[in-house]
C-alpha positions in Angstrom: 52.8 122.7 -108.5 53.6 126.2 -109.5 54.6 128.4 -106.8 52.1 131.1 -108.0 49.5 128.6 -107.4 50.6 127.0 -104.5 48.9 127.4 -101.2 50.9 128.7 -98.5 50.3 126.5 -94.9 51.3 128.1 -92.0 53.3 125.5 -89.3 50.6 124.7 -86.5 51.6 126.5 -83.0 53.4 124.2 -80.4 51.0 124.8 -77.2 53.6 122.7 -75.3 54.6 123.8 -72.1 57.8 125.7 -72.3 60.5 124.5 -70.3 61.1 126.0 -66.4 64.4 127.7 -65.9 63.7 128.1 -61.9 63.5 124.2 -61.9 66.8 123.1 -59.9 65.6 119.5 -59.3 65.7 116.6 -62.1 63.4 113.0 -61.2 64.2 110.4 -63.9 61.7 107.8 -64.7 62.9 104.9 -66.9 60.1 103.3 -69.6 60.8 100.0 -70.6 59.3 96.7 -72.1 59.8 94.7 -75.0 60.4 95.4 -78.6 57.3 97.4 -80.3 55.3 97.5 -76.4 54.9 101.7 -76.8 57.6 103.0 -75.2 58.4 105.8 -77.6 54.5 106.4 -77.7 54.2 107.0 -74.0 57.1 109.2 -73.7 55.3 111.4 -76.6 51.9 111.0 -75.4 52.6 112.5 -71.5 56.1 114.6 -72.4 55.1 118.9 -72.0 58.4 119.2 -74.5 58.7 117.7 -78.0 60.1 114.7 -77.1 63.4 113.8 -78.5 63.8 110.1 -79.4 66.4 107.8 -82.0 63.7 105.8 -84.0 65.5 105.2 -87.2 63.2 103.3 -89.8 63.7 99.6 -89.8 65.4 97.9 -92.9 65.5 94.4 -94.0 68.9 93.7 -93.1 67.3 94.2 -89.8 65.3 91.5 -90.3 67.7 88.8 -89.7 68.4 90.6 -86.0 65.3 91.5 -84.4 62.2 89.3 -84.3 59.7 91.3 -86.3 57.0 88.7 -86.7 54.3 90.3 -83.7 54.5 93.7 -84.9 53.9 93.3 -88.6 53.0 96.8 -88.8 56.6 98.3 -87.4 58.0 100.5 -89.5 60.6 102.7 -87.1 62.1 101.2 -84.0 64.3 103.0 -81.1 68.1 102.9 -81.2 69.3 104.7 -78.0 66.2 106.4 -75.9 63.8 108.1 -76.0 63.4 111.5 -73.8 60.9 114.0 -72.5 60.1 115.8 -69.8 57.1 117.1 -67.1 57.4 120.2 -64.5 55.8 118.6 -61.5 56.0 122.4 -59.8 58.4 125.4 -60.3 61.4 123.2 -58.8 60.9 119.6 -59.6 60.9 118.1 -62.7 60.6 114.7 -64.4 62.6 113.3 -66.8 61.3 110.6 -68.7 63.6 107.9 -70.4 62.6 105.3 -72.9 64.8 102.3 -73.2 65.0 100.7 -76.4 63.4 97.1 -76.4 65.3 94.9 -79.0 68.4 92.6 -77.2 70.6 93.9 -79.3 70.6 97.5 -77.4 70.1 95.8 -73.9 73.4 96.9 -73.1 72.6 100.4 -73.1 70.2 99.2 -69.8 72.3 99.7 -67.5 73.4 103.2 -67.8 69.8 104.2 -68.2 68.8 102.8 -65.0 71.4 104.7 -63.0 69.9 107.3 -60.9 66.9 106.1 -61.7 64.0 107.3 -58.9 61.7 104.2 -60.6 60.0 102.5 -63.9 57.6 101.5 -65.7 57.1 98.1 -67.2 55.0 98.2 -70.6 53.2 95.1 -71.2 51.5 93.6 -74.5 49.8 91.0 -73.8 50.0 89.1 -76.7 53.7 88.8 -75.7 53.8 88.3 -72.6 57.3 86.5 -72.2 59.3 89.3 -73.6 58.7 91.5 -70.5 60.8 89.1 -68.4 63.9 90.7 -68.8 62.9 94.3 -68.6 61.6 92.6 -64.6 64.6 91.1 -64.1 67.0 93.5 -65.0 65.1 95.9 -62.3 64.8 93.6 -59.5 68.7 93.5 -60.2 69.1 96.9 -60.0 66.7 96.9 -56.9 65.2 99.8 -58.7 61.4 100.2 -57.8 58.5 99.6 -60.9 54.9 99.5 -62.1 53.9 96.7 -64.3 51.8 98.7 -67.4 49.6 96.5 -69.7 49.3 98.5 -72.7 46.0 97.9 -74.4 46.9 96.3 -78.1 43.6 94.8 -78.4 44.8 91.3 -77.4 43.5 88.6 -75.3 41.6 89.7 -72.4 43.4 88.8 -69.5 43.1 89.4 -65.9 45.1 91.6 -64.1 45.6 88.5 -61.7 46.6 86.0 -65.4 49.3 88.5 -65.7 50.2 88.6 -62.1 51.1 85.2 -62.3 52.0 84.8 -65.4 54.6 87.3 -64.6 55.6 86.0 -60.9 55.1 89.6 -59.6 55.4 90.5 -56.1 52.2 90.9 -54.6 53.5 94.6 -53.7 53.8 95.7 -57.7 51.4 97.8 -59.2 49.6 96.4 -61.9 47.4 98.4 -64.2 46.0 98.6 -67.5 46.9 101.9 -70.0 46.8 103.1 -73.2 50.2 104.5 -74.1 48.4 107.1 -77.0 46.6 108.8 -74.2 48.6 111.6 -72.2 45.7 111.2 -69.1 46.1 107.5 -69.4 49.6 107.8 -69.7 50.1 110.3 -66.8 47.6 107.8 -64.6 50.9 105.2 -64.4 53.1 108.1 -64.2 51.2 109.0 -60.8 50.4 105.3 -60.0 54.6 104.8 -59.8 55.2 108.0 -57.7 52.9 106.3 -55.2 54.5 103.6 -55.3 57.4 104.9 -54.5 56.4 106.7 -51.9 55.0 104.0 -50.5 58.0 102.3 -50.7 60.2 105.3 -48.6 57.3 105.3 -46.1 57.8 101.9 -45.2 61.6 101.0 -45.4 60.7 97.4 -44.4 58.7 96.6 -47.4 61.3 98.6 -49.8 64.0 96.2 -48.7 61.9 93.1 -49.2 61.4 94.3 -52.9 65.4 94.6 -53.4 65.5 91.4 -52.3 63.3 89.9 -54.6 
């Protein structure tokens, strides 16, 4: 098109919240699951900051590592984390961390999970042996979680099918979400802070969970 003709856009504001420089302390919360579950979408959804994330697109020589047969309609996947962030009040923040899902980056794990205050599990339920090692990996760790099922349209289980199907302490939030919502995603967010202080309330109970 010629440029005399063209039609000049203008870029749409960004109305998210500018960061805090009084904030002096950092809570990180670690989003994990599977491979394609909606970790980078909940970080987006429920980050104040444009999130920053390491989704490269997905090639076919990929196809040969990762097991790409339940989410047909992947085109981009994580290859490090993802990361935003939420001012809870002029001094505390939350930074939010999403782990990449495919076994090939499960090394990076570990490192994410240090310093860790807690998690969250995201859950499709179409799939819902490949949340197994995201579980173990925390009870390892001893790091406190919330189990997440994010809504793909699947079967319709109940929160108790998945309870068992996942072995979960009675003492683990379970809930259902929808990772594209910031209010849906920000009701786990809040549903894991109470958990956690839960857990700190009641020392007893927060060292039967590490020994899980």
């Amino acid at each position: 098109m010629d440029s005399a003709t063209s039609e000049t856009r203008t870029p749409a504001p960004d109305t998210r919240t500018p960061l805090r420089a009084s904030a002096d302390n950092g809570l990180k919360i670690v989003v994990v699951g599977g491979f394609g579950v909606g970790k980078t979408t909940m970080v987006r959804s429920v980050s104040e900051i444009r999130p920053l994330d390491t989704e490269e697109m997905m090639t076919r020589a990929g196809e040969d590592v990762d097991d790409t047969s339940e989410v047909r309609g992947k085109t981009a996947t994580t290859v490090a984390f993802d990361f935003g962030r939420i001012s809870l009040d002029a001094r505390n923040v939350l930074y939010l961390f999403g782990a990449p899902g495919q076994e090939r980056f499960w090394f990076l794990w570990d490192r994410l999970f240090s310093g860790a205050l807690g998690a969250v599990v995201l859950v499709d339920t179409r799939r819902i042996d490949d949340s197994w090692y995201s579980i173990d990996r925390l009870e390892k760790h001893g790091t406190p979680f919330v189990v997440a099922c994010n809504d793909f349209g699947g079967p319709a289980f109940t929160t108790e099918q998945v309870r068992d199907a996942l072995d979960l302490d009675p003492h683990v939030p379970l809930i259902t979400c929808d990772a594209r919502s910031r209010e849906s995603s920000k009701l786990v967010l809040i549903t894991l802070v109470e958990h956690i202080r839960a857990l700190y309330a009641d020392p007893a109970r927060a060292t039967r969970q590490e020994l899980v």
